[in-house]
C-alpha positions in Angstrom: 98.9 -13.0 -105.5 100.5 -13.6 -102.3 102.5 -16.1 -100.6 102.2 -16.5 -96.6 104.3 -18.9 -94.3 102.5 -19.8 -91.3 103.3 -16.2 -89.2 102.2 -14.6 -92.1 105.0 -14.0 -94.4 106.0 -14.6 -98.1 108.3 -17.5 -98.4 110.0 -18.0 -101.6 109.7 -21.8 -101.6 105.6 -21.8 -100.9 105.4 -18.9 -103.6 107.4 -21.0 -106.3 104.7 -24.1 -105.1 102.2 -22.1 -105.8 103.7 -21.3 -109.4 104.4 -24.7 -110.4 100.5 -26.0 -109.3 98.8 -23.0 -111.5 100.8 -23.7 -114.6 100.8 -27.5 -114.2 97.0 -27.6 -113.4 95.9 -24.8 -116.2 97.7 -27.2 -118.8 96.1 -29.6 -118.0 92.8 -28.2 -118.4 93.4 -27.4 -121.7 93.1 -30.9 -122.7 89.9 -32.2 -120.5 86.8 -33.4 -121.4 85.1 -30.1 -121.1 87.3 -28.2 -123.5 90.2 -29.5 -125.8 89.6 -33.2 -124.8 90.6 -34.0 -128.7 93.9 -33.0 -128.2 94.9 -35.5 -125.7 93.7 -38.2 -128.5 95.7 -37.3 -131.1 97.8 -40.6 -132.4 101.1 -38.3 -133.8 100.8 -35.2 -131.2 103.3 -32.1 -131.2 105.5 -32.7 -128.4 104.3 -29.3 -126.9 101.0 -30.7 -126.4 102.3 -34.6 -125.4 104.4 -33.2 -122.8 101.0 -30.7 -121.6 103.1 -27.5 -121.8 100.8 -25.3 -124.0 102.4 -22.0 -122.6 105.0 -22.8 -124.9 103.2 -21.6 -127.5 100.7 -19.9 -126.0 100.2 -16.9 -123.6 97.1 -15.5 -121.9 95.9 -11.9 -122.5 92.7 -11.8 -120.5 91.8 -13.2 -117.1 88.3 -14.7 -118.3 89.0 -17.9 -120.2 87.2 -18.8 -122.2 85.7 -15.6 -123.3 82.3 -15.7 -125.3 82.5 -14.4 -128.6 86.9 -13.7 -128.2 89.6 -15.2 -127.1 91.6 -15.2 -124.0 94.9 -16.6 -125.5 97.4 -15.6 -127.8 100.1 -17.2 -129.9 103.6 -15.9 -127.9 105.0 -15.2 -131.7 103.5 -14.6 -135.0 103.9 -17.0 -137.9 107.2 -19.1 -138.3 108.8 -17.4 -135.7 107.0 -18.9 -133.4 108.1 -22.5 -134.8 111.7 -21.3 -134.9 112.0 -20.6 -130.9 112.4 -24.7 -131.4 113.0 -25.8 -134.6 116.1 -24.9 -137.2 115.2 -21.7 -138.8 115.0 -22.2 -143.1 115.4 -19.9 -145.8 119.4 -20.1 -146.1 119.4 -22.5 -149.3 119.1 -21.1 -152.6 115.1 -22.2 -153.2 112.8 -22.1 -150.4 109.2 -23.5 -150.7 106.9 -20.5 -151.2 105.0 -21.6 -147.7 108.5 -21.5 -145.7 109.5 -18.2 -146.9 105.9 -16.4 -145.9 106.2 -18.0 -142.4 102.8 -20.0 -143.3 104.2 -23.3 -141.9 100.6 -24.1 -140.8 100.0 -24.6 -144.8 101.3 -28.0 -144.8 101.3 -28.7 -140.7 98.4 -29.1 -137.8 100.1 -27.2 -134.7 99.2 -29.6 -132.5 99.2 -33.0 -134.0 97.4 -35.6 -136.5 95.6 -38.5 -136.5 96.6 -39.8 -139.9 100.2 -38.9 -140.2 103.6 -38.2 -138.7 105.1 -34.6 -139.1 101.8 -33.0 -137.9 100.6 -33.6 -141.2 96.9 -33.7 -142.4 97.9 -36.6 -144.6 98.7 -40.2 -144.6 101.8 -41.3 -146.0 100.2 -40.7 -149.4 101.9 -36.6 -149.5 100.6 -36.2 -152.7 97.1 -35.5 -151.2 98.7 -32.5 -149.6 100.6 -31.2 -152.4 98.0 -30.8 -154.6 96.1 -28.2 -152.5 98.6 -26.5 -154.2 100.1 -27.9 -156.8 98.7 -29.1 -160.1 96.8 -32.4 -159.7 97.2 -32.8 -163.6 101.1 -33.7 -163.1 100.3 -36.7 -161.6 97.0 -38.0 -163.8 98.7 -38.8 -167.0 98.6 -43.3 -168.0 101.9 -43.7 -166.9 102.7 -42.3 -163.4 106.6 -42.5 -161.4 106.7 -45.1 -158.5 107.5 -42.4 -155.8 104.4 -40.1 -157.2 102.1 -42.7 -157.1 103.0 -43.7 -153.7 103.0 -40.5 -152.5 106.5 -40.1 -151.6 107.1 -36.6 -152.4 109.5 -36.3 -150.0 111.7 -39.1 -151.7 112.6 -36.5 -154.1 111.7 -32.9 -152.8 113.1 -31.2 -149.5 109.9 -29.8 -148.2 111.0 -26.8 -146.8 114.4 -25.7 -148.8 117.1 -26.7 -151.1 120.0 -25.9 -153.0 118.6 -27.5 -155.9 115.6 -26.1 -158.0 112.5 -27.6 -157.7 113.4 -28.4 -154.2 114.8 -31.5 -155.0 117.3 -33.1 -152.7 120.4 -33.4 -155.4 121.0 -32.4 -158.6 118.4 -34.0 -161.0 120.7 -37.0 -162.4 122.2 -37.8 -159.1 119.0 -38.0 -157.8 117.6 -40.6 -160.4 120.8 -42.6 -160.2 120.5 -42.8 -156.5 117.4 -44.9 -157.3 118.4 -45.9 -160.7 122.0 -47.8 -160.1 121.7 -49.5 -163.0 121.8 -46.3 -164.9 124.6 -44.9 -162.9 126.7 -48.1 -163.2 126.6 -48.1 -167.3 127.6 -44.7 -167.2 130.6 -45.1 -165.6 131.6 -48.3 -167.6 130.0 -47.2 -171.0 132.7 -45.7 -173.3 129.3 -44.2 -175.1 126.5 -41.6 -173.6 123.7 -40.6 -174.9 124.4 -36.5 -174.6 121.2 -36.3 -173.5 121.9 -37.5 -170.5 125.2 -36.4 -170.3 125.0 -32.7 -170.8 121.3 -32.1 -169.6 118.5 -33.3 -167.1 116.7 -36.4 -166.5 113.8 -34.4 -167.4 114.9 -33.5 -170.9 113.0 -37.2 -172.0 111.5 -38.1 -168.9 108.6 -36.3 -166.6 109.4 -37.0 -162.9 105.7 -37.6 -161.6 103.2 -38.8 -164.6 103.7 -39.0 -168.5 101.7 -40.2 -171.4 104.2 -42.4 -172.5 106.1 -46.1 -171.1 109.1 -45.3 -169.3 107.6 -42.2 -167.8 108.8 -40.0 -171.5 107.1 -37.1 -172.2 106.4 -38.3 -175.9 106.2 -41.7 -177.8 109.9 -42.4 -178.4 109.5 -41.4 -182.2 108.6 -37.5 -181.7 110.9 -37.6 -178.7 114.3 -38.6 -180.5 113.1 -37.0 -183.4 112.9 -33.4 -181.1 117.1 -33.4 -181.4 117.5 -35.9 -184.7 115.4 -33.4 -187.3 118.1 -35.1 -189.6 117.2 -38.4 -189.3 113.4 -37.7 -189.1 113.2 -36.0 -192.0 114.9 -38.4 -194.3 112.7 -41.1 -192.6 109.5 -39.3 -193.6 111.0 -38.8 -196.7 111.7 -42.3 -197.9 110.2 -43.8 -200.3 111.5 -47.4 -199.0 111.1 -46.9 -195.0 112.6 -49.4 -192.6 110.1 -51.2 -191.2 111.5 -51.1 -187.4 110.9 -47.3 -187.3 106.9 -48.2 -187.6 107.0 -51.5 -184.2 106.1 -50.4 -180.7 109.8 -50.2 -180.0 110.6 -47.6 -182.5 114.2 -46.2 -181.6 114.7 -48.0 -178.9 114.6 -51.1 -180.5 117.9 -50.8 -182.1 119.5 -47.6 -179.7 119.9 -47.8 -176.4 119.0 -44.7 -174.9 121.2 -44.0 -171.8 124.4 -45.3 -173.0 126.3 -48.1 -174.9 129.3 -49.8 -175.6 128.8 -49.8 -179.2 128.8 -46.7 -181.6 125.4 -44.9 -182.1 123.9 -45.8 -179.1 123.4 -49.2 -180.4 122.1 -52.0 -177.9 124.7 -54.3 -179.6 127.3 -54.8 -182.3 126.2 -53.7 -185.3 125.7 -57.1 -187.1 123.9 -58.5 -184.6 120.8 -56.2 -184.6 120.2 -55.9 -187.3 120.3 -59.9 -187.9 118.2 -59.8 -184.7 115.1 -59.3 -187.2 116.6 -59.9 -190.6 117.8 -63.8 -189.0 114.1 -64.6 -188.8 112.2 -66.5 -191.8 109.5 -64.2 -193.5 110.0 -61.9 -190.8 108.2 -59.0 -192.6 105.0 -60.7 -194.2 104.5 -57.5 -196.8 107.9 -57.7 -198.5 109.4 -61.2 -197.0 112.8 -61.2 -195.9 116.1 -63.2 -196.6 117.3 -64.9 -193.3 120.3 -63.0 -193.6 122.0 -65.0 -190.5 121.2 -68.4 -192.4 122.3 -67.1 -195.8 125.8 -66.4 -194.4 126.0 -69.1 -191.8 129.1 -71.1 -192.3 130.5 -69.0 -195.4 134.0 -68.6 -196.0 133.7 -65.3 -197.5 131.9 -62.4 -196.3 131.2 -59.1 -198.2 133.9 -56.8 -196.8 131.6 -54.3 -195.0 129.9 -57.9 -193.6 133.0 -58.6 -192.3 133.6 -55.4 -190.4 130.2 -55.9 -188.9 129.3 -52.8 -190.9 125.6 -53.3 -191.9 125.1 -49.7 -192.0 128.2 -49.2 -195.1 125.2 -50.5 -198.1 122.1 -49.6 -196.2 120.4 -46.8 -194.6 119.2 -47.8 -191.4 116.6 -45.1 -191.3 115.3 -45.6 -194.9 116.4 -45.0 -198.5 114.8 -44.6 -201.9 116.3 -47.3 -203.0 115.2 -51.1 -202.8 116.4 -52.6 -199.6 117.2 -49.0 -198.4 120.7 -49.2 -200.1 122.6 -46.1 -200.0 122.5 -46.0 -204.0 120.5 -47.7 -207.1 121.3 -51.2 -207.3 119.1 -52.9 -209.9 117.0 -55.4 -209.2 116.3 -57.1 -212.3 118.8 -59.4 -213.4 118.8 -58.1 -216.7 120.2 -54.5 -216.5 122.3 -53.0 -219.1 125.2 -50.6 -218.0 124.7 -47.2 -218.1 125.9 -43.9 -216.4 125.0 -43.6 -212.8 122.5 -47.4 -212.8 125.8 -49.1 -210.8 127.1 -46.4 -208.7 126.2 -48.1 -206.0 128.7 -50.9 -206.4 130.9 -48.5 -208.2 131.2 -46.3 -204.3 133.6 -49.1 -203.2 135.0 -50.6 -206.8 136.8 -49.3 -208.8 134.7 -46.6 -210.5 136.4 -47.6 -214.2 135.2 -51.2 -214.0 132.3 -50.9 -216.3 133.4 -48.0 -218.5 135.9 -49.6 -221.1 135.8 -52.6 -223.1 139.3 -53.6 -222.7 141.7 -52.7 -219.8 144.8 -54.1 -218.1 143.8 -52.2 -214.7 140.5 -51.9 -213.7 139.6 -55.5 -213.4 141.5 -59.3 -213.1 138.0 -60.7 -214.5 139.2 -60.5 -218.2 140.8 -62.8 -220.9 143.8 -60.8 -222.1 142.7 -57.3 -222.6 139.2 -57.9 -222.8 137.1 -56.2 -219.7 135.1 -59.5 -218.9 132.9 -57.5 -216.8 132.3 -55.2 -219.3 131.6 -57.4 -222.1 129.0 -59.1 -219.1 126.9 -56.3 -218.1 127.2 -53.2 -220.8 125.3 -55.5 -223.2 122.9 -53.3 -224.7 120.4 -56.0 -225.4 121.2 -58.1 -222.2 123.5 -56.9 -219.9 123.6 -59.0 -216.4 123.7 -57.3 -213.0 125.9 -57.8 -210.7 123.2 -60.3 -209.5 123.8 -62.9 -211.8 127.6 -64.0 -210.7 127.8 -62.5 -207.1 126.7 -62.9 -203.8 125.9 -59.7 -201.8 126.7 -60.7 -198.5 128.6 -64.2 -198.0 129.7 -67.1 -200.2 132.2 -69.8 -199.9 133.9 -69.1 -203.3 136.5 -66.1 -203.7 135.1 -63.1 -205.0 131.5 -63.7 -204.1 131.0 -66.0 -206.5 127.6 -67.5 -206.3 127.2 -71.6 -205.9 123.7 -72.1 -206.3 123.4 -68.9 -208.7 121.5 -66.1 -209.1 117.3 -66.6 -209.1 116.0 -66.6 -212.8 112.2 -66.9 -212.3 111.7 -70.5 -211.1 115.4 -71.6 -211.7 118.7 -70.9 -210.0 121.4 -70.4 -212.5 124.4 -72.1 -211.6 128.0 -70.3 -212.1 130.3 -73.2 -211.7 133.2 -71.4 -211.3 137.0 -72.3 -211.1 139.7 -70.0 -210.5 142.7 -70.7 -211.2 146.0 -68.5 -210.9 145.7 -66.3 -214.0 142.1 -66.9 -214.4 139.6 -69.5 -214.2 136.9 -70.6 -216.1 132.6 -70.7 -215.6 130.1 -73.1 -216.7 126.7 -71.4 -215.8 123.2 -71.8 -217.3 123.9 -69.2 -219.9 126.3 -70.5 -221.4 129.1 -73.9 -222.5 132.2 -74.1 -220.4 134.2 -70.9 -221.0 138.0 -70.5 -220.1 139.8 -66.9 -219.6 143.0 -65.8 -219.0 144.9 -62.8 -218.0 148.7 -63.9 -219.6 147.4 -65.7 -222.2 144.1 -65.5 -223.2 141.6 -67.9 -224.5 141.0 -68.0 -228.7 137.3 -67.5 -228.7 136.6 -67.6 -232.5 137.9 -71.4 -232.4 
């Protein structure tokens, strides 16, 4: 090529003309109606090809364009290096997606634009379309799926190109949750209780980030999940012969723990006291075995059972299950007649004094006694008919010292009444079983008269 002034001679200025016209006009052509007319109707185009400069990218290596059966152009570099002569080169971070580190950035991008989606991708917002040509589809098919995989915002969670993170993801798993979950984050930081789950491991120790078979995106029912780390627990729950019935609703766990954190011990969702009376406050709430309404039974009582008091459901029963009735820690009989005998009231005898029932007079083991005479003995060692505990004593709340029962202790259709009056060295009972009795500690009562 040459470039002539008038008289014939090269002038820099018409030569650099001549320049600008052949690039300007073969770019151009590249995006006509007779050729590459598609390009210029891209709606999200590569700004190489908005702005027409396609020698950017590309270089010719033969004169004939287009050739039949070859091509006249060439890419100016190979792979992603020809992306990084623009863009910020990856593969410094400590993962790198498999596509960025073999250069194949063409995987995931159109080189010269899309009609469906920004980032010269093939794809709508919906990413997930795109990920699956190489991921698993099955991680995102399960009944319950996660808000950002359903909606296709991969890129909510994952850096698409590199991370420090594994899996790609943008933060470390928890922060990353919490950024969406505050809620989460907030109790954490105010909680004097977490769950160590979720202190000392992943999100993803309970929870599967895109899909999961379970509510709340858990990668089990909440049984088999808690039950994973609690063998303990499970077992003896399996094992029970009097299971707790809350174990066996929808909730499971979670209807009594809360699973993140708490500001009660256990994981609890609140005091102690009130949830368990949150079922056992209901009438007949179980219609197999009906239940006392514990919260009505102890409503406006002066005196609670001392565990009661501390809000300490948990000190008599198992909350998991026992093989005892009522899933008490020990046998407690349920009959109101039940003679003493080794081991029948250890129960009782965990807390009391252990000597209560054992001798038949004492000046130390009980105050219920006239003189020397063990009253509680002489009560419930009866061979023929010895009471329970039952027939005198409230288990969780009454308005008389001592438990003392006011309307008395069920006897098939009748409640025996106890009638009883303390007084400062004793006091005296006038139940169904029996005529007024006095007893006294200092000077006890003459029976035989």
């Amino acid at each position: 090529m040459k470039c002539l002034s008038a008289a014939g001679k090269i002038t820099v200025l018409s030569c650099f003309m001549i320049l600008v016209f052949i690039v300007d006009s073969s770019a151009e052509t590249c995006s006509t109606s007779d050729c590459h007319a598609e390009l210029a109707q891209l709606a999200y185009s590569h700004s190489p090809v908005a702005e027409g400069d396609c020698s950017s990218c590309h270089e010719q290596v033969q004169e004939q364009h287009p050739i039949v059966g070859g091509k006249s152009f060439q890419r100016v570099e190979n792979g992603a290096r020809l992306c990084y002569q623009c863009h910020d080169k990856f593969g410094r971070k400590l993962t790198v997606h498999s596509p960025v580190a073999e250069g194949d950035c063409l995987d995931c991008h159109d080189p010269h634009g899309s009609n469906v989606g920004p980032a010269l991708l093939p794809v709508d917002h919906n990413l997930t379309e795109l990920c699956i040509n190489c991921h698993d589809a099955d991680l995102f098919t399960a009944a319950y799926g996660h808000g950002p995989a359903v909606a296709g915002a991969c890129t909510q969670c994952h850096n698409p190109h590199e991370s420090n993170q594994s899996g790609l993801l943008k933060k470390t798993p928890q922060k990353l949750c919490t950024s969406c979950h505050e809620e989460i984050a907030d109790g954490m930081e105010n909680a004097p209780i977490i769950h160590a789950a979720v202190e000392d491991s992943s999100c993803t120790t309970c929870h599967n980030p895109h899909s999961a078979p379970a509510a709340k995106l858990l990668s089990q029912d909440v049984e088999s999940l808690c039950m994973d780390c609690h063998r303990d627990v499970g077992v003896k729950a399996q094992k029970a012969k009097v299971k707790h019935a809350a174990l066996y609703r929808p909730e499971k766990c979670s209807g009594c723990h809360s699973a993140h954190f708490s500001q009660y011990p256990a994981l609890l969702s609140l005091p102690e006291k009130d949830v368990c009376l949150s079922c056992h406050g209901q009438d007949d709430y179980s219609k197999s075995e009906p239940l006392n309404n514990i919260a009505k039974e102890i409503q406006g009582k002066r005196e609670l059972h001392g565990p009661l008091a501390d809000g300490e459901c948990s000190a008599c029963h198992n909350p998991h299950g026992s093989d005892n009735t009522r899933m008490l820690f020990g046998a407690y009989p349920k009959s109101f007649y039940h003679p003493y005998t080794k081991g029948s009231y250890d129960f009782c005898l965990q807390c009391h004094d252990k000597n209560l029932l054992r001798f038949a007079e004492t000046t130390i083991y009980t105050e219920f006694r006239n003189g020397k005479q063990n009253l509680h003995y002489l009560h419930v060692a009866n061979k023929y008919k010895g009471r329970s505990c039952r027939a005198c004593h409230e288990p969780h709340a009454a308005n008389s010292e001592k438990l003392m029962s006011e309307e008395g202790a069920e006897f098939g259709n009748w409640r025996i009444p106890t009638r009883f009056v303390k007084t400062a060295s004793g006091g005296s009972c006038s139940p169904g079983c029996h005529q007024v009795l006095e007893y006294d500690r200092e000077n006890p009562v003459d029976y035989q008269k």
